[in-house]
RODREN-556973 format. One record per residue (C-alpha): residue in one letter; chain; x, y, z. Coordinates in Angstrom, 1 decimal, decimal comma. Each point is the difference from the previous one (the first is absolute). Example, Ala and Ser with C-alpha at 12.3 -4.5 7.8 and 13.67 -1.06 7.14 Angstrom:
<zanus>
  res  chain      xx      yy      zz
    A      A    12,3    -4,5     7,8
    S      A     1,4     3,4    -0,7
</zanus>
This chain:
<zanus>
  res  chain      xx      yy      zz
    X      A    47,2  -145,3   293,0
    X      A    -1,1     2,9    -1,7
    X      A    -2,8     2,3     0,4
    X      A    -3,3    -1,1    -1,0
    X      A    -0,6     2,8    -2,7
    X      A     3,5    -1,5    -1,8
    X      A    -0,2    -2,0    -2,9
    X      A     1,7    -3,2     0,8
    X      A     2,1    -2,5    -2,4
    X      A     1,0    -3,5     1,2
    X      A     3,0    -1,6    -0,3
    X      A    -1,7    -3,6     0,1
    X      A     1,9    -3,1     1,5
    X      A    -1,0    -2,6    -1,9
    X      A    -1,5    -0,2    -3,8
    X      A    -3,1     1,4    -1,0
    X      A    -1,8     1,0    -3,1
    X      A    -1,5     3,8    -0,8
    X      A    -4,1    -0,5     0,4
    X      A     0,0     2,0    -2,8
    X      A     1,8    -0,8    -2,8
    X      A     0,6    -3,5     1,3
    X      A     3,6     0,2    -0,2
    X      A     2,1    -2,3     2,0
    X      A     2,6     2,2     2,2
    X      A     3,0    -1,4     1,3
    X      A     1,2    -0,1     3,9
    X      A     0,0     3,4     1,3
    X      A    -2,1     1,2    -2,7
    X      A    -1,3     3,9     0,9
    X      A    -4,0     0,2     0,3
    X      A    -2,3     2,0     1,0
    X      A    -2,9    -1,2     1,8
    X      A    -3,6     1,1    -0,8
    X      A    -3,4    -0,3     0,8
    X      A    -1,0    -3,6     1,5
    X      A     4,0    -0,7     0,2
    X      A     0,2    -0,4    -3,5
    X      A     3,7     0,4    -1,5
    X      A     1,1     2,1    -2,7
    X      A     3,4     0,4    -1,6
    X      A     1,5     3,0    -0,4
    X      A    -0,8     0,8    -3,4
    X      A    -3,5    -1,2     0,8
    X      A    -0,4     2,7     3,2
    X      A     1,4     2,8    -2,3
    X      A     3,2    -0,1     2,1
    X      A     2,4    -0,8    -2,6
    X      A     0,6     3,5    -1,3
    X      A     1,7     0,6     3,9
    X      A     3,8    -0,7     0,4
    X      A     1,3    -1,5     3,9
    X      A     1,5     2,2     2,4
    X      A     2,2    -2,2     2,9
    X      A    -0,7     1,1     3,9
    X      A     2,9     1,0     1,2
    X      A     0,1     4,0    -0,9
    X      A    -3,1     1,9     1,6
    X      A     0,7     3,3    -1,0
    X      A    -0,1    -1,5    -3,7
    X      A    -3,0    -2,4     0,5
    X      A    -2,0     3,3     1,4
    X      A     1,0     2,5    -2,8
    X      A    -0,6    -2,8    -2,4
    X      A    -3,5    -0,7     1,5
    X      A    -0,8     3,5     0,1
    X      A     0,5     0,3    -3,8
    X      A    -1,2    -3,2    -0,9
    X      A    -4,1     0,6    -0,5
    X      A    -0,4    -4,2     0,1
    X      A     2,3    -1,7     2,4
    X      A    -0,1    -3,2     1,9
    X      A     1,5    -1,7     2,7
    X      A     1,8    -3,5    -0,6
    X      A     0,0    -2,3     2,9
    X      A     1,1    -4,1     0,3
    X      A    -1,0    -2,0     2,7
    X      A     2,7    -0,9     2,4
    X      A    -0,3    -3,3     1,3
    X      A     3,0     0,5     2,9
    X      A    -2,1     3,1     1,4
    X      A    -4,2    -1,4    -1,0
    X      A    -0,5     3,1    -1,6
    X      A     0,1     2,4    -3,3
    X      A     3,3     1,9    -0,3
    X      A    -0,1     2,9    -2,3
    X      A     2,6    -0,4    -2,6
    X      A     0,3     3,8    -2,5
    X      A    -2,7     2,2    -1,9
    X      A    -1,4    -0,5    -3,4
    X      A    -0,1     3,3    -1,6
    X      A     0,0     2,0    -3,0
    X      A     3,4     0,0    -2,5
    X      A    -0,2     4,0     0,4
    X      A    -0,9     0,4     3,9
    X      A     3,3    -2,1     0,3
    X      A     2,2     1,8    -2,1
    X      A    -1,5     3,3     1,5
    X      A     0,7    -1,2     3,6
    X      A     3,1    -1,1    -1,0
    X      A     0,8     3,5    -1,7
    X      A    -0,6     1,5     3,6
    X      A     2,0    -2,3     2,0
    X      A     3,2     0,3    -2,3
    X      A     1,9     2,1     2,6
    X      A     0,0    -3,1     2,5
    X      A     3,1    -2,0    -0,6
    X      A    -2,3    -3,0     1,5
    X      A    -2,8     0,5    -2,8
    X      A     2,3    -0,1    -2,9
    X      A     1,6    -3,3     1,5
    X      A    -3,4    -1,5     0,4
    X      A    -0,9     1,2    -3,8
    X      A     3,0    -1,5    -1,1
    X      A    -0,8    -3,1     1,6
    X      A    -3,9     0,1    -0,8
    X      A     1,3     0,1    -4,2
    X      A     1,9    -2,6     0,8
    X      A    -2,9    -2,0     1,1
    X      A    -2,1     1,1    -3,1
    X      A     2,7    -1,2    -2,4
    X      A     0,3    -3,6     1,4
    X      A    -3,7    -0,2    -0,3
    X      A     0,0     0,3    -3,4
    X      A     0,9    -2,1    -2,5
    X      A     1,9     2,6    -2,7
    X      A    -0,1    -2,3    -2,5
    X      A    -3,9    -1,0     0,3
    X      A    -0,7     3,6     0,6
    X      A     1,7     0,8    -3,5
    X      A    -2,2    -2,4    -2,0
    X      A    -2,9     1,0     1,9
    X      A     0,8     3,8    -0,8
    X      A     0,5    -1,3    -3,8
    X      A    -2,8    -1,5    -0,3
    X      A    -2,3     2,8     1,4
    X      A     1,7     3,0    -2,9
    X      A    -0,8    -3,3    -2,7
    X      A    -3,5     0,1     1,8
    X      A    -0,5     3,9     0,2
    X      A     2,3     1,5    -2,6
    X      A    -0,9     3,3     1,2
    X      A    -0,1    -0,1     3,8
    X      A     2,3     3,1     1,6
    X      A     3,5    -0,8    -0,6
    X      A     1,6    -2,1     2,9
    X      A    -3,3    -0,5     1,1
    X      A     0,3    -3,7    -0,4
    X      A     3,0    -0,4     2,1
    X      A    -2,2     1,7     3,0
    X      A    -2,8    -2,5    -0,5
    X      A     2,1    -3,0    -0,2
    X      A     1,9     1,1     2,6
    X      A    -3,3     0,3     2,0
    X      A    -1,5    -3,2    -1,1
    X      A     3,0    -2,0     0,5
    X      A     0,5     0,2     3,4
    X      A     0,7    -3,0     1,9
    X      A    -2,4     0,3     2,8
    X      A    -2,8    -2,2    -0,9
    X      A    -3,6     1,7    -1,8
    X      A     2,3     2,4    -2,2
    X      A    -1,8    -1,2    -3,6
    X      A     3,6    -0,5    -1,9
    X      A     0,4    -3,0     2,7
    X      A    -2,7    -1,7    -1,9
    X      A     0,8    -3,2    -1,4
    X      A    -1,9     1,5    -3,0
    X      A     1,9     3,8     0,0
    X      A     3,4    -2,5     0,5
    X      A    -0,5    -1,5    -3,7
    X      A    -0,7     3,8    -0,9
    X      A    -3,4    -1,0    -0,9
    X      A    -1,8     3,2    -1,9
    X      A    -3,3    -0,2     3,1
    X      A     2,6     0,0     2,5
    X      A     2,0     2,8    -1,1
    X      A    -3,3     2,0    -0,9
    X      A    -1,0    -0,5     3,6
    X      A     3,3     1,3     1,1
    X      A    -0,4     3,3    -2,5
    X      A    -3,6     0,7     0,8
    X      A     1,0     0,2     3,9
    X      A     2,2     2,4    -0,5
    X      A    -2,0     1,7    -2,2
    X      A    -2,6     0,2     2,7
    X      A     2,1     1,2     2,6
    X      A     1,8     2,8    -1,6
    X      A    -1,9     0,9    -2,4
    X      A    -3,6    -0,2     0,9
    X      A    -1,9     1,8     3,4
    X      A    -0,4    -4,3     0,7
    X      A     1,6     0,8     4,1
    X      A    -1,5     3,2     0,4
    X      A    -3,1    -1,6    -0,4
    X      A     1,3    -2,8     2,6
    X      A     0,6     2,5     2,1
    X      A    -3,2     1,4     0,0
    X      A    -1,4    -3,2     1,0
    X      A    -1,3    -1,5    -3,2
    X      A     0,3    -3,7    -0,3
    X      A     2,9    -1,4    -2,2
    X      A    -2,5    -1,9    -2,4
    X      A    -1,4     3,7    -0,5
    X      A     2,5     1,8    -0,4
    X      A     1,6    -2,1    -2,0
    X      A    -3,6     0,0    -1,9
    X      A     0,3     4,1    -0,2
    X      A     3,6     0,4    -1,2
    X      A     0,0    -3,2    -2,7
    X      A    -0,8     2,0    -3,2
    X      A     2,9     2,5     0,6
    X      A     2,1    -3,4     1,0
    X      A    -0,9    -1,1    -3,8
    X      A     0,1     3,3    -1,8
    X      A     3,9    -0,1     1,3
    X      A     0,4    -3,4    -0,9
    X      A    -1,5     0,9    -3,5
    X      A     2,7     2,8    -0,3
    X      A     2,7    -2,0     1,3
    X      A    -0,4    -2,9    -2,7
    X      A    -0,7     1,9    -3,0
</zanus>
């Protein structure tokens, strides 16, 4: 298990639904528990900005972590051995890439690297990812250019509380694909995990940082 000061995601073994948003999840749906054992999707726990670093390569998993200023450990219950096995790192898209950047000289990282965009490609559907990104630059004509392809790439992974896995963002519903823009937005573009970071609660900060989310959005869809 890991530390006690870790932020922890679940890989659940059976279905459940966010506490939150109410969302159903699937089998081995990724959660993160809080307060009185109430689970929260992905998207819900501000996680869903993070991208999934496999164990397997501790040099990477510690540069990675070091960069990273939100992580969190992903464990799954093993039923063989009655306990929680830690299973890879959430992190941040540019902590990886950064860590990855360091560890190019090892013949064994760019194997795993290989292997880990492997992995990324076959959990997302290209085609769904295309007409998600489509529908975002007929959303928000004026979003960055390629920006789109970054949030649907984001929003459509297929590990379970990602908001493109809504049954809502699936029929490219415009709420659902706002929700997908405006976490990005947050997340990049806003000081929304510095204040996390500081210790302010998400409802908060959220709260703090929601008038720069819209005056973005504004810009976006003009």
């Amino acid at each position: 298990m890991p530390r006690t000061s870790d932020l922890t995601v679940f890989i659940t073994s059976g279905d459940s639904r966010c506490d939150e948003c109410r969302e159903d999840l699937s089998r081995h749906a990724w959660i993160k528990l809080e307060g009185d054992h109430r689970a929260l999707c992905l998207a819900c726990a501000d996680l869903d900005h993070l991208v999934f670093l496999p164990r397997g390569d501790a040099a990477l998993t510690r540069r990675a972590r070091k960069h990273s200023r939100l992580s969190a450990v992903v464990v799954k219950w093993s039923r063989a051995r009655k306990r929680y096995e830690r299973q890879g790192l959430l992190v941040e898209d540019d902590a990886l890439a950064t860590a990855e950047a360091e560890s190019e000289a090892d013949a064994a990282t760019r194997a795993a690297r290989r292997e880990r965009a492997q992995v990324r490609r076959l959990e997302l559907d290209q085609a769904y990812v295309a007409r998600f990104a489509a529908r975002i630059r007929e959303l928000y004509p004026h979003c960055p250019a390629d920006r789109e392809i970054a949030i649907a790439e984001h929003a459509c992974r297929k590990y379970s509380g990602r908001v493109g896995r809504t049954r809502a963002a699936q029929d490219l519903e415009q709420d659902a694909v706002r929700l997908a823009v405006i976490a990005h937005i947050r997340h990049a573009q806003t000081p929304y995990d510095d204040l996390l970071l500081q210790g302010w609660d998400r409802h908060e900060a959220r709260a703090q940082v929601r008038d720069a989310v819209d005056a973005v959005l504004r810009d976006w869809a003009a």
